[in-house]
HTML snippet that shows the backbone in 3Dmol.js (N, CA, C, O; Angstrom):
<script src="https://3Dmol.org/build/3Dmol-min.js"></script>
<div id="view" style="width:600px;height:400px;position:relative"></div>
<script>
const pdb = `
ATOM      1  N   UNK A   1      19.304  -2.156 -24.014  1.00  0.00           N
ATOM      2  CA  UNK A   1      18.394  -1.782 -22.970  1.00  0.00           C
ATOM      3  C   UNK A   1      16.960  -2.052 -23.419  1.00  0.00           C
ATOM      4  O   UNK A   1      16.627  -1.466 -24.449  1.00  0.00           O
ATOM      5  N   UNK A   2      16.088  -2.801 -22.856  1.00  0.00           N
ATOM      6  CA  UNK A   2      14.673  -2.919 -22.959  1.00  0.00           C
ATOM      7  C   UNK A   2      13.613  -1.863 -22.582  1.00  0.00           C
ATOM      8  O   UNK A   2      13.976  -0.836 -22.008  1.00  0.00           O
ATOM      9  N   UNK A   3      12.783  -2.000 -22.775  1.00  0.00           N
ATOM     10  CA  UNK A   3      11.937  -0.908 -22.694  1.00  0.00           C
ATOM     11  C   UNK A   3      10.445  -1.491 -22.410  1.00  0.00           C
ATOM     12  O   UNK A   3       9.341  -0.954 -22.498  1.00  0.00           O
ATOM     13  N   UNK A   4      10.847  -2.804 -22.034  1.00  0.00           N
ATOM     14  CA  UNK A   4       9.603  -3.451 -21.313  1.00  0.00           C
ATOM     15  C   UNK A   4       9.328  -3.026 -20.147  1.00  0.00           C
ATOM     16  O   UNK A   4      10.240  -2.746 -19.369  1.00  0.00           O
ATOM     17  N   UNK A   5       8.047  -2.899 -19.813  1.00  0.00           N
ATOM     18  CA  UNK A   5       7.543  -2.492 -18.103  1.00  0.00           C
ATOM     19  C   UNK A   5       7.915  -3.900 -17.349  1.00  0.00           C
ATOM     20  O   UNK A   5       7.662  -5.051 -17.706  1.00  0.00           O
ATOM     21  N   UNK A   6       8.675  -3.369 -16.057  1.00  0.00           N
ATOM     22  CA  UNK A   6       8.779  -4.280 -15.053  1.00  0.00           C
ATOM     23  C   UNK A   6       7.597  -4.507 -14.278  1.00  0.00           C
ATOM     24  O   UNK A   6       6.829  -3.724 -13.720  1.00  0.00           O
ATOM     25  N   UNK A   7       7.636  -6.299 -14.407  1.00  0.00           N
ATOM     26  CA  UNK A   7       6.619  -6.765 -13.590  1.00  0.00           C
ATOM     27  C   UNK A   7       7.167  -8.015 -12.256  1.00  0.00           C
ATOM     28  O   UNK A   7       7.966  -8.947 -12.345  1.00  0.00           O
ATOM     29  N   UNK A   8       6.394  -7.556 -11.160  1.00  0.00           N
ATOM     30  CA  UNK A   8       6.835  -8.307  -9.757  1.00  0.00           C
ATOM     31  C   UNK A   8       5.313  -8.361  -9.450  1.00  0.00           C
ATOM     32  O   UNK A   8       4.404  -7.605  -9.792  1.00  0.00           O
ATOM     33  N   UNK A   9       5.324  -9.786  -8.503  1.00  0.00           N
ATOM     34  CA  UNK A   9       4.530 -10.261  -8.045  1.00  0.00           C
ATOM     35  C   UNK A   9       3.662  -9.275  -7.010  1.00  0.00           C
ATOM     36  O   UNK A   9       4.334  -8.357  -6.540  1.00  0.00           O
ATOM     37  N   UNK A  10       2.397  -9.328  -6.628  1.00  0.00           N
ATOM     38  CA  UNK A  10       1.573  -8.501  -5.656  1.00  0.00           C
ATOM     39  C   UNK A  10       1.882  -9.026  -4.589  1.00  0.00           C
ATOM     40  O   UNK A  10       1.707 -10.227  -4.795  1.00  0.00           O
ATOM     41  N   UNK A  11       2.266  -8.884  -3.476  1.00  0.00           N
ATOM     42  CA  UNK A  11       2.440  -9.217  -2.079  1.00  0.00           C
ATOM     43  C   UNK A  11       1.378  -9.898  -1.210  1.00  0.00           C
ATOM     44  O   UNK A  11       1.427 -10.608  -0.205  1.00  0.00           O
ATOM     45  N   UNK A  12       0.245  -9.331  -2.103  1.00  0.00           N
ATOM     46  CA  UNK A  12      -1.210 -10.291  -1.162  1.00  0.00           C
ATOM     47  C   UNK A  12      -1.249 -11.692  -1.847  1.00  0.00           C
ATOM     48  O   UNK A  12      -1.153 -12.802  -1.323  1.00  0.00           O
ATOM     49  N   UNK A  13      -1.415 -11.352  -3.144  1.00  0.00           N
ATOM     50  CA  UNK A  13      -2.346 -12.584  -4.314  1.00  0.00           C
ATOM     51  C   UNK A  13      -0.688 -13.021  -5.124  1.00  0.00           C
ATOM     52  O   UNK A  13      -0.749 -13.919  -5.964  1.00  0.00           O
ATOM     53  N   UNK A  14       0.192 -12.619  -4.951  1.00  0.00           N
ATOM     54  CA  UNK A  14       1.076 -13.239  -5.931  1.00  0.00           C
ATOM     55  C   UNK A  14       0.772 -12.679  -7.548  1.00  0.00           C
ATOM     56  O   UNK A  14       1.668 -12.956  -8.345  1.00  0.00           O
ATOM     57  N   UNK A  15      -0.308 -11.985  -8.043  1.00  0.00           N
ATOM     58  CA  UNK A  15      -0.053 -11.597  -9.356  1.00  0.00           C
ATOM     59  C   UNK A  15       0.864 -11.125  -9.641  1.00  0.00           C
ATOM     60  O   UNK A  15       1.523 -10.788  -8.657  1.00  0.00           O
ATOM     61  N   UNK A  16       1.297 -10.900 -10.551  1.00  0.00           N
ATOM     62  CA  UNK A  16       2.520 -10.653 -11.861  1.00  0.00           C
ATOM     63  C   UNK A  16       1.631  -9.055 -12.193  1.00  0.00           C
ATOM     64  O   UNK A  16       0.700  -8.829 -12.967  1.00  0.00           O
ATOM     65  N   UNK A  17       2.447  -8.054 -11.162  1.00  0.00           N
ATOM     66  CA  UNK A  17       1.886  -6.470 -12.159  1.00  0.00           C
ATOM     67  C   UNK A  17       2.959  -5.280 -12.124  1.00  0.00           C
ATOM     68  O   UNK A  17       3.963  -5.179 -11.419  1.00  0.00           O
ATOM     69  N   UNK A  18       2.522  -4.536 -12.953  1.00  0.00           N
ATOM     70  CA  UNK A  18       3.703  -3.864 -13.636  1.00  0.00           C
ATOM     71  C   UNK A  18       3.535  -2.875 -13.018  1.00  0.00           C
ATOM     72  O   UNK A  18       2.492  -2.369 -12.605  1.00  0.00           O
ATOM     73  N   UNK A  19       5.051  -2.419 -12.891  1.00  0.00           N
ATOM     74  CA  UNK A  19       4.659  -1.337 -12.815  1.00  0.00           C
ATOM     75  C   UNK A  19       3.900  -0.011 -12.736  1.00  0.00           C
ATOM     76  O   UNK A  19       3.742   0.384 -11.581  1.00  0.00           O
ATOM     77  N   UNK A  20       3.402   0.754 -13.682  1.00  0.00           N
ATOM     78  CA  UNK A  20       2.374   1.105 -14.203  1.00  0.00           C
ATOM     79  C   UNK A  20       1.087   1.394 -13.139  1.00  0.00           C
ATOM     80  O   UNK A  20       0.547   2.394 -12.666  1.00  0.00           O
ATOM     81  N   UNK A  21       0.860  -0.532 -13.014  1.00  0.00           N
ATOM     82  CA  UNK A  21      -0.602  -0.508 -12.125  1.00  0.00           C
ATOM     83  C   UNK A  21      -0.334  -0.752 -11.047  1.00  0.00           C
ATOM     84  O   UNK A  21      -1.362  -1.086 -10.458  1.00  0.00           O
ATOM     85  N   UNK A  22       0.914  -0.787 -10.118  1.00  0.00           N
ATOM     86  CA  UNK A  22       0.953  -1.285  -8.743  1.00  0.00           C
ATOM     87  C   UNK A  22       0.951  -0.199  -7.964  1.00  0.00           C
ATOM     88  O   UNK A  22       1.213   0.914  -8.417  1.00  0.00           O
ATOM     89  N   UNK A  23       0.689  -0.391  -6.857  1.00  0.00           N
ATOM     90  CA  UNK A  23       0.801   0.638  -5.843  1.00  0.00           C
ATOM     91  C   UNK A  23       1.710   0.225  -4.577  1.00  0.00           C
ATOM     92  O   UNK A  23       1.828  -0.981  -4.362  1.00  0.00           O
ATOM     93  N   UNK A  24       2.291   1.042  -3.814  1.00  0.00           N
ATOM     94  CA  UNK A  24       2.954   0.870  -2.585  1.00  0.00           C
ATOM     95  C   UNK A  24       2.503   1.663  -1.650  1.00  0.00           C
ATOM     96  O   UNK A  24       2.021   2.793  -1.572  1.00  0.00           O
ATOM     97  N   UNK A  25       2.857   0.545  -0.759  1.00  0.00           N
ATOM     98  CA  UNK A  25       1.639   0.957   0.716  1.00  0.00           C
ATOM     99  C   UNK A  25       3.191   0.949   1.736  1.00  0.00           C
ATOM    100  O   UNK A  25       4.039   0.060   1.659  1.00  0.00           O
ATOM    101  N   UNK A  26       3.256   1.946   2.494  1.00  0.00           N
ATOM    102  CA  UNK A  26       4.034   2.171   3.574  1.00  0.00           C
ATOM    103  C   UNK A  26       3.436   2.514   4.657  1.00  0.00           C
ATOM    104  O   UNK A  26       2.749   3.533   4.713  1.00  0.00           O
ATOM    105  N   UNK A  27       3.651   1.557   5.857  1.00  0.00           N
ATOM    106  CA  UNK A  27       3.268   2.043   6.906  1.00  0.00           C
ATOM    107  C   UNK A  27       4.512   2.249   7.710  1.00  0.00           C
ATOM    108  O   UNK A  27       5.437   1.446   7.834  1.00  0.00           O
ATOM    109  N   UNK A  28       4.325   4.314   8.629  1.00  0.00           N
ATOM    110  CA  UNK A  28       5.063   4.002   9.147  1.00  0.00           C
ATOM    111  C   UNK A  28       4.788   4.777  10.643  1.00  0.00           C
ATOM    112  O   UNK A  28       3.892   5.619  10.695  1.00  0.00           O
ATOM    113  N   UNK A  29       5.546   4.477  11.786  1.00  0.00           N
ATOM    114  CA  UNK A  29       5.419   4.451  13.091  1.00  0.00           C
ATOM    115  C   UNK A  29       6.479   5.603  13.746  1.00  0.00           C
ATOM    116  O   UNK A  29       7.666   5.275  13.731  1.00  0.00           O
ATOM    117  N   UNK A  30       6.162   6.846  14.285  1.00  0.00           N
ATOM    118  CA  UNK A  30       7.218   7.466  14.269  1.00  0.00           C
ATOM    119  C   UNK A  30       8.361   7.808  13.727  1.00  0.00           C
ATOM    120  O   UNK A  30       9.424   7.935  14.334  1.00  0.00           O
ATOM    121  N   UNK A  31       8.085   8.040  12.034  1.00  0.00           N
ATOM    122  CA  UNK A  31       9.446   8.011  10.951  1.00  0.00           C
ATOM    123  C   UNK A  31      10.142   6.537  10.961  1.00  0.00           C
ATOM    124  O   UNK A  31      11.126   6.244  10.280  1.00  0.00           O
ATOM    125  N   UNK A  32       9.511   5.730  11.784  1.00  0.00           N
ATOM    126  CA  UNK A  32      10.341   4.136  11.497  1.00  0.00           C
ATOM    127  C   UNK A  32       9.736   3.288  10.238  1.00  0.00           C
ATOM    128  O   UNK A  32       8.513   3.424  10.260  1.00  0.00           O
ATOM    129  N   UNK A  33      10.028   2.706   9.471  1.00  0.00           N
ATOM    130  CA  UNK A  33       9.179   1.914   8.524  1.00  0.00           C
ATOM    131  C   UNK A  33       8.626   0.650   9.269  1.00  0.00           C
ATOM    132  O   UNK A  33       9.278   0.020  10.102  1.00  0.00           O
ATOM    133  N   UNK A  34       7.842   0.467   9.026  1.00  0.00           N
ATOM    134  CA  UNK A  34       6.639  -0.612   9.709  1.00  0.00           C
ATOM    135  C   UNK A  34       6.656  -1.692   8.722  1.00  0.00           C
ATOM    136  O   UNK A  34       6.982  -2.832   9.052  1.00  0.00           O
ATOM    137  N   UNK A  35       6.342  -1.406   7.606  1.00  0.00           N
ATOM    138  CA  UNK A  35       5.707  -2.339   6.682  1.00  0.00           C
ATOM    139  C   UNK A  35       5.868  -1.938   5.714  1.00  0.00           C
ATOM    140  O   UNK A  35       6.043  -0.721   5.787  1.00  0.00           O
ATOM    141  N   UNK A  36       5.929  -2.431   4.412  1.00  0.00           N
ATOM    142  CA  UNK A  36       6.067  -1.651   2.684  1.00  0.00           C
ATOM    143  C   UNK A  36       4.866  -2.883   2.101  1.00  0.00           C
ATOM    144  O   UNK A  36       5.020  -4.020   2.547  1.00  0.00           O
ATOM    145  N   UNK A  37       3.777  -2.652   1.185  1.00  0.00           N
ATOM    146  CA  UNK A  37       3.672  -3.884   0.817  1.00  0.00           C
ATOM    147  C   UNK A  37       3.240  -3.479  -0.995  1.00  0.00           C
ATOM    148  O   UNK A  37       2.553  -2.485  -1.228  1.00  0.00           O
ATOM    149  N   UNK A  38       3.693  -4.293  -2.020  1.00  0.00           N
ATOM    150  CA  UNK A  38       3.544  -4.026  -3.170  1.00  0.00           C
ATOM    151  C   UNK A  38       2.164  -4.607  -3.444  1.00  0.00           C
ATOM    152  O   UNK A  38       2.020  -5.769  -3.065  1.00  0.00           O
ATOM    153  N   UNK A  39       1.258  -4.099  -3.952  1.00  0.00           N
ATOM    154  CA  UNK A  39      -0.153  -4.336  -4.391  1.00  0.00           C
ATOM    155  C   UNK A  39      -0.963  -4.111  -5.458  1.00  0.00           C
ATOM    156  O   UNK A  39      -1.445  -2.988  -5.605  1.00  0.00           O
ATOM    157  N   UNK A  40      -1.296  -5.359  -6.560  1.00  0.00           N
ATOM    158  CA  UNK A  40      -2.199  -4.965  -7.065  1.00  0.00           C
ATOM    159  C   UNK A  40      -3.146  -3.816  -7.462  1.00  0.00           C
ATOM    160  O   UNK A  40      -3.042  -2.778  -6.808  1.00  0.00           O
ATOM    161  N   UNK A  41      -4.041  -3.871  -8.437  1.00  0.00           N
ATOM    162  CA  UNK A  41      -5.084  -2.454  -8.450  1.00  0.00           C
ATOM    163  C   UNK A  41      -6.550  -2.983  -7.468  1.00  0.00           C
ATOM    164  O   UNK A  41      -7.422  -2.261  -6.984  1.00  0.00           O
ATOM    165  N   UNK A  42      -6.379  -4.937  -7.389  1.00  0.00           N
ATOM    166  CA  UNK A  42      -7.679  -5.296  -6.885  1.00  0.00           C
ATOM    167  C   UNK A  42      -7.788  -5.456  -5.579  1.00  0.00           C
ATOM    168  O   UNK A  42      -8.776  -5.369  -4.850  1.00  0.00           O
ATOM    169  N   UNK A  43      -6.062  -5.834  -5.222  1.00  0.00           N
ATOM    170  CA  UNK A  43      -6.019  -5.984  -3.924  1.00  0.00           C
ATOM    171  C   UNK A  43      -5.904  -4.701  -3.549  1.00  0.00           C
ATOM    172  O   UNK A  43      -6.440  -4.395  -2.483  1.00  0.00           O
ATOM    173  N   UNK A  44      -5.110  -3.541  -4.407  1.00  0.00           N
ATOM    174  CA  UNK A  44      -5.627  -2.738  -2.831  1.00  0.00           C
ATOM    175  C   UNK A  44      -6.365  -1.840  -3.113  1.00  0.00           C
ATOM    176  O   UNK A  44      -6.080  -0.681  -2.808  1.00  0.00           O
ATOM    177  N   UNK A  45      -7.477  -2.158  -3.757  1.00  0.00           N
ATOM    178  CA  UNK A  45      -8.760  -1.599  -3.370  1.00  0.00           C
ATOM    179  C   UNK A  45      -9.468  -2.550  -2.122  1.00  0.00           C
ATOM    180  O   UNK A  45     -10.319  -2.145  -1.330  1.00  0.00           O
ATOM    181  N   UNK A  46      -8.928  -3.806  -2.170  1.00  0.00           N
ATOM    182  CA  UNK A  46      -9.118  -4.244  -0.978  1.00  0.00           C
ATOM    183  C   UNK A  46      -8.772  -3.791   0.631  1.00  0.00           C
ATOM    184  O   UNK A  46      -9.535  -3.847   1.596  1.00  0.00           O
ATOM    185  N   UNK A  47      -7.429  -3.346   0.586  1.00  0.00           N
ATOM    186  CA  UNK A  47      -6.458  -2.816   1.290  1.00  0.00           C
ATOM    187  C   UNK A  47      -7.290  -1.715   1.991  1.00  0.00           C
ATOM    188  O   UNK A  47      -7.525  -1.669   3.198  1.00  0.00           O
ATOM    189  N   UNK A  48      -7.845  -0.518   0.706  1.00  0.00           N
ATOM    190  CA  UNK A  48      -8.194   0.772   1.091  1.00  0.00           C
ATOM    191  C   UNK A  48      -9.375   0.689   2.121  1.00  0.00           C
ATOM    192  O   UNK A  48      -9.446   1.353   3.155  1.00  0.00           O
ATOM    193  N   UNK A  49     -10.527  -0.466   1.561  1.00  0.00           N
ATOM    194  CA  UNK A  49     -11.554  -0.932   1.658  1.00  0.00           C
ATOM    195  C   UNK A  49     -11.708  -1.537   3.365  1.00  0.00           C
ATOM    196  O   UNK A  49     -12.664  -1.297   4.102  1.00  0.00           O
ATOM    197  N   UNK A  50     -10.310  -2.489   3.767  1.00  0.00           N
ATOM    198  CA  UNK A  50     -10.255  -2.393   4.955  1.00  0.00           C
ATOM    199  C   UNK A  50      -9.876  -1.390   6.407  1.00  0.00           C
ATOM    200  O   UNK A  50     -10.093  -1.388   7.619  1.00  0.00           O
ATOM    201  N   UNK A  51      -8.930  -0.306   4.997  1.00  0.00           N
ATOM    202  CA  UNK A  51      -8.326   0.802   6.095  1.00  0.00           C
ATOM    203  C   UNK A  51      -9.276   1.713   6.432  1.00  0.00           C
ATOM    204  O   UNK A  51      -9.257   2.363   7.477  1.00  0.00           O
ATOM    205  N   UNK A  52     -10.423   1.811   5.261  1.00  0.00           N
ATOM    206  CA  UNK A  52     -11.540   2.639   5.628  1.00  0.00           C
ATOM    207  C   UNK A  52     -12.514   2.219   6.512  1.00  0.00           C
ATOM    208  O   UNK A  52     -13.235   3.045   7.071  1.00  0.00           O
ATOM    209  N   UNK A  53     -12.626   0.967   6.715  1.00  0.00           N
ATOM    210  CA  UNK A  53     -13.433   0.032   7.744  1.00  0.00           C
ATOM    211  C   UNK A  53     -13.104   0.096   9.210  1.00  0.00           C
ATOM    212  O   UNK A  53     -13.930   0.177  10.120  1.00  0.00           O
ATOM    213  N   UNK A  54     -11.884   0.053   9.319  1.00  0.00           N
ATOM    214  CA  UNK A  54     -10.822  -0.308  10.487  1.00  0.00           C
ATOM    215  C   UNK A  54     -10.464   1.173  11.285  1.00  0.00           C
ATOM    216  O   UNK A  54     -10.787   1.494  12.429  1.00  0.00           O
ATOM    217  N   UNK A  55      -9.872   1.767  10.519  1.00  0.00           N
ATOM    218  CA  UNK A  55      -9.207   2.932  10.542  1.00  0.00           C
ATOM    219  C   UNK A  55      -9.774   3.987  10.419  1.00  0.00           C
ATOM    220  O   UNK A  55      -9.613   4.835  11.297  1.00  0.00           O
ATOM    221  N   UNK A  56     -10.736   4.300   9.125  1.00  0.00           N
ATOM    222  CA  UNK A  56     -10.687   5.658   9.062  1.00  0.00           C
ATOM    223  C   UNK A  56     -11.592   5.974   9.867  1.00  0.00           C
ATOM    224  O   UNK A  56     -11.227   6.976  10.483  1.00  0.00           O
ATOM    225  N   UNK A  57     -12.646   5.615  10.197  1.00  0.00           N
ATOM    226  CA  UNK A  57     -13.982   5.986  10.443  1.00  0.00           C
ATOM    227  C   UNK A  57     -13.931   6.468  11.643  1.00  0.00           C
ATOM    228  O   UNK A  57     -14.989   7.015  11.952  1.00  0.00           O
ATOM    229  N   UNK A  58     -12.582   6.502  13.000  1.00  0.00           N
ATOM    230  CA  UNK A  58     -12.603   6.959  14.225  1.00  0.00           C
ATOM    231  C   UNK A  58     -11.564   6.827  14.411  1.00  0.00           C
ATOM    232  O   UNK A  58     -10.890   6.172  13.616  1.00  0.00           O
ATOM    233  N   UNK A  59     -11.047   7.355  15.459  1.00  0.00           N
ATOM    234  CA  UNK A  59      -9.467   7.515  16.393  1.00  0.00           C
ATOM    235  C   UNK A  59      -9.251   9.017  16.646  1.00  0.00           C
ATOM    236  O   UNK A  59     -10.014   9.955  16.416  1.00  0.00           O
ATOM    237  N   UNK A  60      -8.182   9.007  17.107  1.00  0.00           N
ATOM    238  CA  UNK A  60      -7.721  10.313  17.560  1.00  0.00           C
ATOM    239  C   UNK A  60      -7.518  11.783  16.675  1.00  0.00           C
ATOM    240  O   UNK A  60      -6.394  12.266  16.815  1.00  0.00           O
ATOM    241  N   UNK A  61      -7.958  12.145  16.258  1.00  0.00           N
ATOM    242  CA  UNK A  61      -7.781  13.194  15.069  1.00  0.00           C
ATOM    243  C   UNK A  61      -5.994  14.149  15.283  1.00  0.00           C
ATOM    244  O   UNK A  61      -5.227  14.693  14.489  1.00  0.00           O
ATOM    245  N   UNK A  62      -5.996  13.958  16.539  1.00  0.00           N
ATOM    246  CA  UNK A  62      -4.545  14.675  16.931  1.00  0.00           C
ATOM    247  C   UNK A  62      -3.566  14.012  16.692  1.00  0.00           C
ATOM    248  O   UNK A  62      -2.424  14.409  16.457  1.00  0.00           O
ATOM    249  N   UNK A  63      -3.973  12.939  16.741  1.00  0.00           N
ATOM    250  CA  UNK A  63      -2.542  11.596  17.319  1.00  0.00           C
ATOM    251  C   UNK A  63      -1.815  12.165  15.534  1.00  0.00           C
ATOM    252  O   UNK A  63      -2.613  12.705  14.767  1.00  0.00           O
ATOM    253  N   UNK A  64      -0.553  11.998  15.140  1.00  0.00           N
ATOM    254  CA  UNK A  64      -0.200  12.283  13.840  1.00  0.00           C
ATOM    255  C   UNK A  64       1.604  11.417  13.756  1.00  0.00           C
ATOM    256  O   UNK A  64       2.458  11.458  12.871  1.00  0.00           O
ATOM    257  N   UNK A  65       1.584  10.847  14.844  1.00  0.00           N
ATOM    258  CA  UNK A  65       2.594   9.883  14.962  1.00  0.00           C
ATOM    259  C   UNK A  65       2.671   9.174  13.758  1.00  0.00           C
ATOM    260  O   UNK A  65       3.565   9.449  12.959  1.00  0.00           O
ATOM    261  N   UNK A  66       1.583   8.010  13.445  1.00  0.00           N
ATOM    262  CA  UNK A  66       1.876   7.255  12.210  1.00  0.00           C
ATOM    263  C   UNK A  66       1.238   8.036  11.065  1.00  0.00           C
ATOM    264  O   UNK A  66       0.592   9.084  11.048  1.00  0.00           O
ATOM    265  N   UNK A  67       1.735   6.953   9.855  1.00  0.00           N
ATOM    266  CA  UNK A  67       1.943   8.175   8.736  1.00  0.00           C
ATOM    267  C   UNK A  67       1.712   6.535   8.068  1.00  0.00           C
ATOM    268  O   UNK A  67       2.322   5.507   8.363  1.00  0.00           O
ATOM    269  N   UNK A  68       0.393   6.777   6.889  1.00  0.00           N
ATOM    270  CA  UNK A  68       0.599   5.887   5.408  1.00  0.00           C
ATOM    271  C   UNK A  68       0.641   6.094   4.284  1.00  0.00           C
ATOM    272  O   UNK A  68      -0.433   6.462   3.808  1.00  0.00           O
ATOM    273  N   UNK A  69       1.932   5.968   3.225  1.00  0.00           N
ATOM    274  CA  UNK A  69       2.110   6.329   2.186  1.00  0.00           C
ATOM    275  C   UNK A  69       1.569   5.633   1.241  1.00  0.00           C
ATOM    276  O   UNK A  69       1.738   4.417   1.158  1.00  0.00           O
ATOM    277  N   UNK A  70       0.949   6.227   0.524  1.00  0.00           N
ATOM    278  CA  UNK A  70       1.046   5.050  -0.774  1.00  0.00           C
ATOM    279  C   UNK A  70       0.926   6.249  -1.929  1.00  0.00           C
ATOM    280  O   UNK A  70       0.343   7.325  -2.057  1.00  0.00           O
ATOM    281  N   UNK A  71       2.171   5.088  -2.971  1.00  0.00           N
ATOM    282  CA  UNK A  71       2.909   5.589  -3.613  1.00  0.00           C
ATOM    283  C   UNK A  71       2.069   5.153  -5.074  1.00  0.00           C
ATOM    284  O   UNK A  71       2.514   5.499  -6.168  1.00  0.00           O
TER     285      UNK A  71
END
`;
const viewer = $3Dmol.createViewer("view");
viewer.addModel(pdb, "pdb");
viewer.setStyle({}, {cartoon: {color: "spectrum"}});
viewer.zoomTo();
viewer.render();
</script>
């Protein structure tokens, strides 16, 4: 058995990252899964960077339908 950290590609940029430093982004839509995407530390500060642009700054404060995980 190895004891090397597993590394898979980032879903945006294709880097090679481990475990460790990746993050997972779930979007989901009424308990349905929408989207999963594995990411980088650069891309998704990119990620956050757009959800805070896009997303956070207004909408419905009630609405609580969708749901984003990141893991």
């Amino acid at each position: 058995m190895s004891d090397a950290p597993t590394t898979e590609p980032c879903d945006v940029c294709g880097d090679p990252t481990t475990d460790a430093l990746a993050r997972t982004v779930r979007l989901s839509v009424d308990r349905a899964n929408i989207d999963t995407q594995r990411l980088c530390p650069d891309c998704f500060a990119d990620w956050i960077q757009r959800y805070q642009d896009r997303l956070g700054s207004g909408g419905d404060e009630g609405d609580d339908t969708s749901e984003i995980i990141v893991d």
